[in-house]
C-alpha positions as CSV (number, residue, x, y, z in Angstrom):
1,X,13.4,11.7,34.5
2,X,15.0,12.3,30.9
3,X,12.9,15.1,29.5
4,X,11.2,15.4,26.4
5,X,12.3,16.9,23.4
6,X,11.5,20.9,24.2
7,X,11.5,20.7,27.4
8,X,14.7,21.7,30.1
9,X,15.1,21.3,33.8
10,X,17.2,24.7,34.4
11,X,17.2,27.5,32.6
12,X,19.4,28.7,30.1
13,X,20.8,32.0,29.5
14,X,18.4,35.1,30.5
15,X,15.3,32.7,29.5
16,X,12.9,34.4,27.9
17,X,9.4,35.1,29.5
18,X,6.0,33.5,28.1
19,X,2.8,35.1,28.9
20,X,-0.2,32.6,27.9
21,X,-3.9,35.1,26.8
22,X,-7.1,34.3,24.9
23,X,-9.3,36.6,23.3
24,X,-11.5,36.9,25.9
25,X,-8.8,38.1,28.5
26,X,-6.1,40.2,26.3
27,X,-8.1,43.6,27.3
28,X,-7.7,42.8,30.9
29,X,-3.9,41.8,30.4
30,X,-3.3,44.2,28.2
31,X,-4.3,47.1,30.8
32,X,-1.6,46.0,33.6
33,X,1.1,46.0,31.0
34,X,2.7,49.6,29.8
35,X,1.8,51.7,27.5
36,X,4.5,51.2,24.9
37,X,3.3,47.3,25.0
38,X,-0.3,47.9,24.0
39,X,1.5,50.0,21.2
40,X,3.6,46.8,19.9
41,X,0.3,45.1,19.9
42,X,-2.2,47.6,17.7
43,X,0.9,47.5,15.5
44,X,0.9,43.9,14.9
45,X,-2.5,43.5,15.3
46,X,-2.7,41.0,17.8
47,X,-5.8,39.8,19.1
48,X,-4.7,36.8,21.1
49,X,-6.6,34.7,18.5
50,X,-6.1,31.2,18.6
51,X,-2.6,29.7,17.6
52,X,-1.0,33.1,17.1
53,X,2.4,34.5,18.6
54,X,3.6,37.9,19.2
55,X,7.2,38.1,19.9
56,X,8.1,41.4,21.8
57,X,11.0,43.4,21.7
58,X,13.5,43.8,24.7
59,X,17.0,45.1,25.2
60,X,19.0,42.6,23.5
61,X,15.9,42.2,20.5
62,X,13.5,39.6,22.5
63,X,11.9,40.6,25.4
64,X,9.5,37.2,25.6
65,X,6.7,36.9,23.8
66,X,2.3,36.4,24.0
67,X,0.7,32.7,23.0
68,X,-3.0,33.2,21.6
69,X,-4.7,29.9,22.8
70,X,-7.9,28.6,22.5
71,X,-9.9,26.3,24.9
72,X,-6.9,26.4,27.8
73,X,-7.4,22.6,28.4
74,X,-6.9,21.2,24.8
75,X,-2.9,20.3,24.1
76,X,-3.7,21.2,21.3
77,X,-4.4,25.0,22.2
78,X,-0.6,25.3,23.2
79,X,0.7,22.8,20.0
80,X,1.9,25.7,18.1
81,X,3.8,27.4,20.1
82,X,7.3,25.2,20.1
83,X,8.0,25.8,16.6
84,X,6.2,29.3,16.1
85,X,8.3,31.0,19.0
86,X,12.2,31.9,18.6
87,X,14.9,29.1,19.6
88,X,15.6,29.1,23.4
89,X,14.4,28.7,26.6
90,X,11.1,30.5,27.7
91,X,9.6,30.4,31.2
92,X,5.8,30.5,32.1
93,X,4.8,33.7,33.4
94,X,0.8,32.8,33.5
95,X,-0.9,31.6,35.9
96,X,-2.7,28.0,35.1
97,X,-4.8,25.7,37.0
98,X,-3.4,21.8,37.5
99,X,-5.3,21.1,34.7
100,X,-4.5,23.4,32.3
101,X,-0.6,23.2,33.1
102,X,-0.9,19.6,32.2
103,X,-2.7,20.3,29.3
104,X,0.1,22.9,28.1
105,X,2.8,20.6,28.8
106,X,1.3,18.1,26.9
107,X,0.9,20.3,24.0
108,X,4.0,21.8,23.9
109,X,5.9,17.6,24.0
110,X,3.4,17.3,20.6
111,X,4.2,20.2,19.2
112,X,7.7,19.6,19.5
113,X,8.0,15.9,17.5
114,X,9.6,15.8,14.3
115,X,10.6,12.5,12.9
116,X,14.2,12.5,13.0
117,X,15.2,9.4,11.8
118,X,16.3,10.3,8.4
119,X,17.1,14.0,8.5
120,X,17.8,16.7,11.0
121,X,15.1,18.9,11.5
122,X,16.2,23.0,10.0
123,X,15.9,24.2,13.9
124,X,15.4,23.0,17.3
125,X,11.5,23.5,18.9
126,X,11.9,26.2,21.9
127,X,12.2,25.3,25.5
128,X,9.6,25.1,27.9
129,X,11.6,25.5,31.6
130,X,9.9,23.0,33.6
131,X,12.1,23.3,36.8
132,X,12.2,21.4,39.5
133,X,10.4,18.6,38.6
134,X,8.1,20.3,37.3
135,X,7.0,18.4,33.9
136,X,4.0,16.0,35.2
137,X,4.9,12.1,35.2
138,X,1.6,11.3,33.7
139,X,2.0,14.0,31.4
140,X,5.7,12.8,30.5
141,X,4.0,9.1,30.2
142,X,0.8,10.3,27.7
143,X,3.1,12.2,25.7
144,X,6.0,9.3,25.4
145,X,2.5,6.6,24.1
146,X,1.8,9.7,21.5
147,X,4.9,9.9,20.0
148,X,5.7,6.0,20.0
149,X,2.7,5.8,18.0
150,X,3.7,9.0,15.5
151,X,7.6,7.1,15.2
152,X,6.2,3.6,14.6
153,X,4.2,4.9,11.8
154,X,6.5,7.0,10.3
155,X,8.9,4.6,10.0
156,X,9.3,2.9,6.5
157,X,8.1,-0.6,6.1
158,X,11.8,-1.6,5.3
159,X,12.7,-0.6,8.9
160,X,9.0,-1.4,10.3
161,X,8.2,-4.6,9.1
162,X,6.8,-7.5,10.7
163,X,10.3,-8.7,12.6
164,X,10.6,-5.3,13.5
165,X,7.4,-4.8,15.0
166,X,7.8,-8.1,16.8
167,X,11.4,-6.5,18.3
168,X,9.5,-3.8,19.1
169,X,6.8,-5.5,21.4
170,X,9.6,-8.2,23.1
171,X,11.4,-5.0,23.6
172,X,8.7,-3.4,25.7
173,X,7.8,-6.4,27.6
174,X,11.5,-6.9,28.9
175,X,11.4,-3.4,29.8
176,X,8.0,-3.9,32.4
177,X,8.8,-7.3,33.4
178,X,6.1,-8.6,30.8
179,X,6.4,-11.9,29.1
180,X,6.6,-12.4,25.7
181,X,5.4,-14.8,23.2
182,X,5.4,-14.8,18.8
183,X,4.0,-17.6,16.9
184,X,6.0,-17.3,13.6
185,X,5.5,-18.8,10.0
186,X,4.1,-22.1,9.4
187,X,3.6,-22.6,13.3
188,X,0.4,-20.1,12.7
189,X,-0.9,-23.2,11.2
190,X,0.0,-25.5,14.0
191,X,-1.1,-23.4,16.5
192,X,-4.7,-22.5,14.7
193,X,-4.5,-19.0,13.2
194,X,-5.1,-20.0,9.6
195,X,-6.5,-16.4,8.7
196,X,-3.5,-14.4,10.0
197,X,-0.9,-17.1,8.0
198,X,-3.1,-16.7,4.7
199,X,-2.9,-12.9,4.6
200,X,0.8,-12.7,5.1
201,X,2.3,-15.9,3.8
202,X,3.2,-14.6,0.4
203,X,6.1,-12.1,1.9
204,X,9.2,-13.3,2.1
205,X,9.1,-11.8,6.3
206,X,7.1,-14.3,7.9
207,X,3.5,-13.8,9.4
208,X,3.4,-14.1,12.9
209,X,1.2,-13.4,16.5
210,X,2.9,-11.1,19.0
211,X,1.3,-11.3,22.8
212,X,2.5,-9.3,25.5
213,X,0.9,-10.1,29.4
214,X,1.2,-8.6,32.5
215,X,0.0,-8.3,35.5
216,X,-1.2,-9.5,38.4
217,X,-3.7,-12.6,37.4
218,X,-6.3,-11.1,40.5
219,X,-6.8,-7.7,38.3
220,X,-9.6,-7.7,36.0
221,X,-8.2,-8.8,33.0
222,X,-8.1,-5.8,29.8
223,X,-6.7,-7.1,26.3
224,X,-6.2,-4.8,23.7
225,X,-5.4,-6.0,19.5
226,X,-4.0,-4.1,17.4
227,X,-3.9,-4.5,13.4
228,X,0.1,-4.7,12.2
229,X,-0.4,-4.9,8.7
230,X,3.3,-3.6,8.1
231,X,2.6,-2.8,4.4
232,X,-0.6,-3.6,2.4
233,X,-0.4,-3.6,-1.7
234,X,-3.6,-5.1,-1.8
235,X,-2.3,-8.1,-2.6
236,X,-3.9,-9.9,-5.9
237,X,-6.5,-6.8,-5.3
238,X,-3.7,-4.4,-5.6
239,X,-4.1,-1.1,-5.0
240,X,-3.5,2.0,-7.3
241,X,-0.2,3.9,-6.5
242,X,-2.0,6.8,-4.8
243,X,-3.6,4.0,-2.6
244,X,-0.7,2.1,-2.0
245,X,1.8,5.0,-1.3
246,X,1.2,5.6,2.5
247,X,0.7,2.1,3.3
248,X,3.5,1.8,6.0
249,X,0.9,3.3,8.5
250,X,-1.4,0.3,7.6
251,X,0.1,-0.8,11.2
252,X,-1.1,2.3,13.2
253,X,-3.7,0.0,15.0
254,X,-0.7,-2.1,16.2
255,X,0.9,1.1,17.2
256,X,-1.6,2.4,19.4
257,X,-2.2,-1.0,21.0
258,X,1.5,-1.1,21.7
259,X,1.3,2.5,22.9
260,X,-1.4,2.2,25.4
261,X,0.1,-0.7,26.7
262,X,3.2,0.5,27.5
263,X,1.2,3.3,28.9
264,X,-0.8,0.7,31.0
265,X,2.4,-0.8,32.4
266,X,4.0,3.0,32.7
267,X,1.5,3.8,34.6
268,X,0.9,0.8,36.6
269,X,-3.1,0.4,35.9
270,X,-4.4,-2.7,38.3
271,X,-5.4,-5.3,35.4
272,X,-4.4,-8.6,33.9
273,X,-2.6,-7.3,30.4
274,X,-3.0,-8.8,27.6
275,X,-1.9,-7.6,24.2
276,X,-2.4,-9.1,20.8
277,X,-0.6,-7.9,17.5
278,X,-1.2,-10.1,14.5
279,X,1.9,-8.4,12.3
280,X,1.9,-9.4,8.6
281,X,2.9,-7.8,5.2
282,X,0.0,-8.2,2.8
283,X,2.4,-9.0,-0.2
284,X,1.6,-10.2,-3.8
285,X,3.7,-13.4,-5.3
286,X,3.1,-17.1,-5.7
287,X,1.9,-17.7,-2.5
288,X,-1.0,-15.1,-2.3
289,X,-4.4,-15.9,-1.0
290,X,-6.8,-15.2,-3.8
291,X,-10.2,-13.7,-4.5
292,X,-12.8,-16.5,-4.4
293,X,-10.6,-18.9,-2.5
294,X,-12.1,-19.7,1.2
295,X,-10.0,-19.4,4.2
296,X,-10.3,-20.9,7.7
297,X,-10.2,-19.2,10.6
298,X,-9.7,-19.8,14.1
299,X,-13.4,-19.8,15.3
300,X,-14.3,-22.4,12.4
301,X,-16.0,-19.8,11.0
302,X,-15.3,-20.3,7.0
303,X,-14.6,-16.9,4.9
304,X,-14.9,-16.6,1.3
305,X,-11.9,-13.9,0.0
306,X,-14.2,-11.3,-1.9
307,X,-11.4,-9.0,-1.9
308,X,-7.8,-9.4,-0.7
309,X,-7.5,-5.6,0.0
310,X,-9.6,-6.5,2.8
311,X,-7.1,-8.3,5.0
312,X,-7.2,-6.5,8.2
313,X,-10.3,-7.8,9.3
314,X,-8.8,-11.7,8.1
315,X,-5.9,-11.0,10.5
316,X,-7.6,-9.6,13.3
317,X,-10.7,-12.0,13.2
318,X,-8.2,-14.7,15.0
319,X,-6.5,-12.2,17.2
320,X,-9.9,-11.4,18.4
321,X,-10.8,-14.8,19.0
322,X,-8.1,-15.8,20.9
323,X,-7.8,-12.9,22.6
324,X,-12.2,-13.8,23.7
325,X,-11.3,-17.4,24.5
326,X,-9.9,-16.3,27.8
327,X,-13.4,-14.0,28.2
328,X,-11.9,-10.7,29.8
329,X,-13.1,-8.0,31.2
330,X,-12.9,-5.8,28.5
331,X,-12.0,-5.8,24.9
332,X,-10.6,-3.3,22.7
333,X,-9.1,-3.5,19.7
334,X,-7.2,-0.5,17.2
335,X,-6.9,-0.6,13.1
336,X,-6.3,1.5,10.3
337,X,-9.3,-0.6,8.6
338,X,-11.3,0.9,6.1
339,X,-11.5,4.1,4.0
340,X,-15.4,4.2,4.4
341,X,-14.5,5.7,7.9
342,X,-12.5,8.4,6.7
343,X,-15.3,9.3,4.0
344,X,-17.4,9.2,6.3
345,X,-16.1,11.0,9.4
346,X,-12.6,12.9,8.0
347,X,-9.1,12.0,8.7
348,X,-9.4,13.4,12.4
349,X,-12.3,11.7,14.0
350,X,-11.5,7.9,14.6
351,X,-15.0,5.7,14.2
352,X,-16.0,3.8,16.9
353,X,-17.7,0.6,17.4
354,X,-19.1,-1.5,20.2
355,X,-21.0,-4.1,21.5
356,X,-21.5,-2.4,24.8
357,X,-23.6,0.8,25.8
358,X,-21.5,1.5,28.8
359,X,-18.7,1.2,27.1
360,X,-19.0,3.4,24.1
361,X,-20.3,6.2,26.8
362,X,-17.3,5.8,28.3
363,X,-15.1,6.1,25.8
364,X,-16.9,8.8,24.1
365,X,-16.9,11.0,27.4
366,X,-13.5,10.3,27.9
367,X,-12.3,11.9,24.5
368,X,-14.8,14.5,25.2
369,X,-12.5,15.1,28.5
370,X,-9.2,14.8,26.8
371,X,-10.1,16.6,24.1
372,X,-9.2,13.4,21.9
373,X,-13.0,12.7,20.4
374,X,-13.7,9.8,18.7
375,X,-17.7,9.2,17.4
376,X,-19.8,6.1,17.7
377,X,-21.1,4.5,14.8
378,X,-23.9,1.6,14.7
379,X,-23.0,-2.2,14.4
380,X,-26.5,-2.2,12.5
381,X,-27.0,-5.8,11.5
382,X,-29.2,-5.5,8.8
383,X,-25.8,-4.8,6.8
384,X,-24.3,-7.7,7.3
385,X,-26.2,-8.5,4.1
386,X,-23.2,-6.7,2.5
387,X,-21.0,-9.5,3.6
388,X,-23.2,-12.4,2.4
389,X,-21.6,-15.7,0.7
390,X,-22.4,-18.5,-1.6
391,X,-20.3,-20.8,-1.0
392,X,-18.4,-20.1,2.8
393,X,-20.5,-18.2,6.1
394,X,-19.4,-14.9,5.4
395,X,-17.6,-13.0,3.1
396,X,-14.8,-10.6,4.1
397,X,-16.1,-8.0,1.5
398,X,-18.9,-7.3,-0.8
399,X,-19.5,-5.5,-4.0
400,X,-21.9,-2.9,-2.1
401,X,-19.8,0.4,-1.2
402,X,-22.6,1.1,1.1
403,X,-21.7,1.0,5.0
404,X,-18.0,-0.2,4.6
405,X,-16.9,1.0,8.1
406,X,-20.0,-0.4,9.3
407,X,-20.3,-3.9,7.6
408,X,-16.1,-4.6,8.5
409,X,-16.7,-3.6,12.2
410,X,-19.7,-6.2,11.8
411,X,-17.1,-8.8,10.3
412,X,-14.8,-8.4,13.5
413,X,-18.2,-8.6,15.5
414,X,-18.6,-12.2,14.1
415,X,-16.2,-13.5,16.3
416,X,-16.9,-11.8,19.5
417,X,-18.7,-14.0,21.8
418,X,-22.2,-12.3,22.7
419,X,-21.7,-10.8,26.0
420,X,-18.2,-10.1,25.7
421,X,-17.9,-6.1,26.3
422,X,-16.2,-5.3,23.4
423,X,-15.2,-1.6,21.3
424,X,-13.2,-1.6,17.8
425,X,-11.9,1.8,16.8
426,X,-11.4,2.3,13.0
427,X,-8.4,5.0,13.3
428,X,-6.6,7.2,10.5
429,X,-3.6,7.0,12.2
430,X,-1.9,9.6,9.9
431,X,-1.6,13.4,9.3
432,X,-1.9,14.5,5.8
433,X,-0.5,17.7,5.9
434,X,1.3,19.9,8.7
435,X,-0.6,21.3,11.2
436,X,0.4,23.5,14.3
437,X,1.3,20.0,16.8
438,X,0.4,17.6,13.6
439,X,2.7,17.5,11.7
440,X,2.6,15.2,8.7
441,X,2.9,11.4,9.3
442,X,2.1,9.2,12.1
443,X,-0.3,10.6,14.5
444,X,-1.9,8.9,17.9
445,X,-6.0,9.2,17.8
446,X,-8.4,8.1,20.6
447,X,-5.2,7.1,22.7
448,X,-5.4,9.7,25.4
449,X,-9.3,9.0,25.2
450,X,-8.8,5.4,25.5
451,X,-6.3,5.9,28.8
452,X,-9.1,8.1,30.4
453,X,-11.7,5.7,29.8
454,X,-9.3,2.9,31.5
455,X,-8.0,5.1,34.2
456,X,-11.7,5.8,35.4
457,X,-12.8,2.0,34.7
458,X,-9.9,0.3,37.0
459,X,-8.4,3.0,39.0
C-alpha cells in the first residue's frame, strides 16, 4: 500500500514521541511523568484542552510532544495535529482501542490535505509512523473517498468541467473492472433526457450522462446520483458575483457520488452498482433555456422554468428517473442544491431527505457513529404549493422563499416512484474558512455516514 500524505512506514531519524491526553485524564498522566515535565506544563498552561499541542523540550530541542483531544473516536479530535506539531516523524506512545486508532489515523490523513495542484504548500504536515502495516485498509480507503471529494471540488471549472468529470468516472470504472457509458450532446435528446440537455446546452462543453455499474447482477442492486453541475452562473437568472464566485463546487454532489462508489468498489460491498452523474455547465449564451419556457423531462412530467438558477433539480429529475426505472434496492442521491439548507442548518450539517423511515434512521445513526451527522428534514407535501404552475405540472421554482430545501427535495420527489426507498442529501460540499482538518475548499459531508449506513445494510 502507498501511504497517505503524512503518514510513513519506518521511521525516520530519532522519531519523535506522541503522547495522546484529554482533560479528563492529563492529572493521571501527568503524575507518572517527572517532575520537571509537570513544570513545562504549568508554564505553558496546558490543560490538554481540545485541539491544543504542547511541544516539549529534549536534548537536541524536541523531546516529542502532548495532543489535547476531544471525543477520542471523532477524526476530527486528532485533525489538528499534522500541521500544529513540528515537521518530522512522530511515533504513538498512547495506548488506543481499535476504534480509536482508526479514528486517529483517519484524522491525522484529513488533517494532512492541502490542495496542491497549483502551489506547494509553505511546509510538509508531520508523520504519523504507522509501521508494519499498521495504517488500517479501510481507514486508508475512507480517507482516499474524503480527499477525492475535497480535490474534485477544488479544482477549477477550467480543469473540472464536464469532459473532465466524465474522464474522471471512465477512469474509475477501468480501474474496478466497471463498465462505462456517457450519452453526450444532442444524443441526450435521442436517448430521452430532455431536462439534463436544456440546462447545459448553452456551453460550448457538451451536456452529457455518465453511468458507472458493477457488480454482480445477484447483489441487491444500490444506485447512487450525483449532481455535476461543473459551473453554475445562473444562467439567464444569473447570479451576483458573491454568488457566482465559488461555483466550481456546484459539482460536490457528483463528487461524493463518485467517492463513495469507488469506495463501494474499494471495498468490495456485495451489490449491483449503479452510478449516475448528469455533468453540465449551466452557461448563459444564445442557446439558454429561459424563465417561462417549459421543458420536458424524461418521466413526461412537463416543468415550467420559474428560475434558471434552479437547474440542479432539472438535471437530476432524469438521472433519478432512469436511475428508478430499473426499481433498485436503494436510492440515494448527493447535490450541492439549494442555499435554503445552509440557512437553515449551517455550512456543516448536510440536510437530509427521504421517502423511507428506515432509511433516514439509518443514515442518521450512521453519522451519529462516524461522527459525520447529517439531520433529517420533512418532505412535507403541503409545500409543494410553492412549486405550483399555470401553464406546465410543476414548476422548478416559485416566488415563495419559504421551505426552499424542502420544496426542491419535493421536486426530486416527483419522480421517484412511490415505494421506491429513496434519501437525497442537500450537501455544502465546501469549507469557508480553515479549520484544524478543514481547510478551506472542497470538503466530503455525510460520506463516511453514508458508507456506514451501506456497510451495515449489505454487509
Amino acid at each position: 500500500m502507498t501511504l497517505p500524505n503524512g503518514f510513513a512506514d519506518y521511521p525516520g531519524r530519532s522519531p519523535r514521541p506522541l503522547h495522546l491526553v484529554d482533560r479528563e485524564q492529563l492529572a493521571a498522566w501527568r503524575g507518572r511523568q517527572p517532575g520537571a515535565l509537570g513544570q513545562w506544563m504549568d508554564a505553558h498552561r496546558f490543560e490538554a484542552a481540545a485541539g491544543s499541542v504542547l511541544v516539549l523540550p529534549g536534548s537536541d530541542g524536541i523531546g516529542g510532544a502532548i495532543v489535547g483531544i476531544g471525543d477520542a473516536r471523532d477524526p476530527y479530535s486528532y485533525a489538528h495535529a499534522p500541521f500544529a506539531l513540528p515537521e518530522g516523524d512522530w511515533v504513538l506512545e498512547s495506548a488506543l482501542d481499535p476504534e480509536q486508532l482508526r479514528a486517529l489515523q483517519l484524522g491525522w490523513g484529513l488533517g494532512s490535505y492541502r490542495f496542491t495542484r497549483f502551489r506547494t504548500p509553505a511546509r510538509a504536515p508531520a508523520r504519523l509512523v504507522v509501521a508494519d502495516g499498521g495504517l488500517d485498509a479501510e481507514v486508508a480507503d475512507v480517507l482516499a473517498a474524503c480527499l477525492r471529494v475535497r480535490e474534485l471540488v477544488n479544482t477549477p471549472t477550467e480543469h473540472m468541467g464536464p469532459g473532465q468529470l466524465h474522464a474522471v468516472v471512465e477512469e474509475v470504472a477501468g480501474a474496478h473492472g466497471a463498465t462505462f457509458e456517457a450519452v453526450v450532446g444532442d444524443d441526450l435528446l435521442a436517448r430521452n433526457f430532455p431536462a439534463i440537455h436544456a440546462v447545459g446546452r448553452a456551453s460550448h462543453r457538451a451536456p452529457r450522462l455518465l453511468q458507472l455499474q458493477w457488480g454482480d447482477a445477484a447483489h441487491p442492486s444500490l444506485t447512487l446520483v450525483g449532481k455535476g453541475v461543473c459551473f453554475d452562473t445562473g444562467g439567464l437568472n444569473i447570479k451576483t458575483g458573491d454568488g457566482m464566485r465559488n461555483m466550481k463546487k456546484d459539482m460536490g454532489g457528483s463528487a461524493h457520488a463518485i467517492a463513495l462508489a469507488e469506495l463501494v468498489m474499494s471495498r468490495k460491498l456485495p451489490v449491483r452498482l449503479t452510478l449516475l452523474v448528469p455533468a453540465v455547465e449551466n452557461a448563459i449564451g444564445p442557446m439558454s433555456y429561459r424563465p417561462g419556457e417549459v421543458v420536458a423531462t424524461r418521466k413526461g412530467v412537463s416543468v415550467e422554468i420559474d428560475n434558471t438558477d434552479a437547474e440542479g433539480r432539472m438535471v437530476l429529475c432524469d438521472a433519478l428517473t432512469y436511475a428508478c426505472e430499473s426499481s433498485p434496492s436503494l436510492l440515494l442521491d448527493f447535490a450541492t442544491l439549494t442555499g435554503a439548507a445552509r440557512i437553515a442548518l449551517g455550512p456543516d450539517l448536510p440536510a437530509l431527505f427521504a421517502n423511507d423511515d428506515t432509511v433516514a434512521s439509518q443514515w442518521l445513526d450512521a453519522g451519529m457513529r462516524a461522527r459525520d451527522p447529517v439531520w433529517r428534514l420533512p418532505l412535507w407535501r403541503p409545500y409543494l404549493r410553492y412549486l405550483t404552475s399555470h401553464v406546465a405540472d410543476i414548476a422548478n421554482s416559485g416566488s415563495s422563499k419559504m421551505a426552499g430545501s424542502i420544496a426542491a427535495a419535493l421536486y426530486l420527489e416527483r419522480f421517484v416512484p412511490e415505494g421506491q426507498p429513496w434519501a437525497h442529501l442537500d450537501v455544502y460540499a465546501w469549507n469557508d474558512n480553515d479549520r484544524p482538518g478543514r481547510p478551506c475548499g472542497g470538503e466530503a459531508q455525510g460520506l463516511r455516514a453514508a458508507w456506514t449506513m451501506l456497510k451495515a445494510r449489505f454487509m
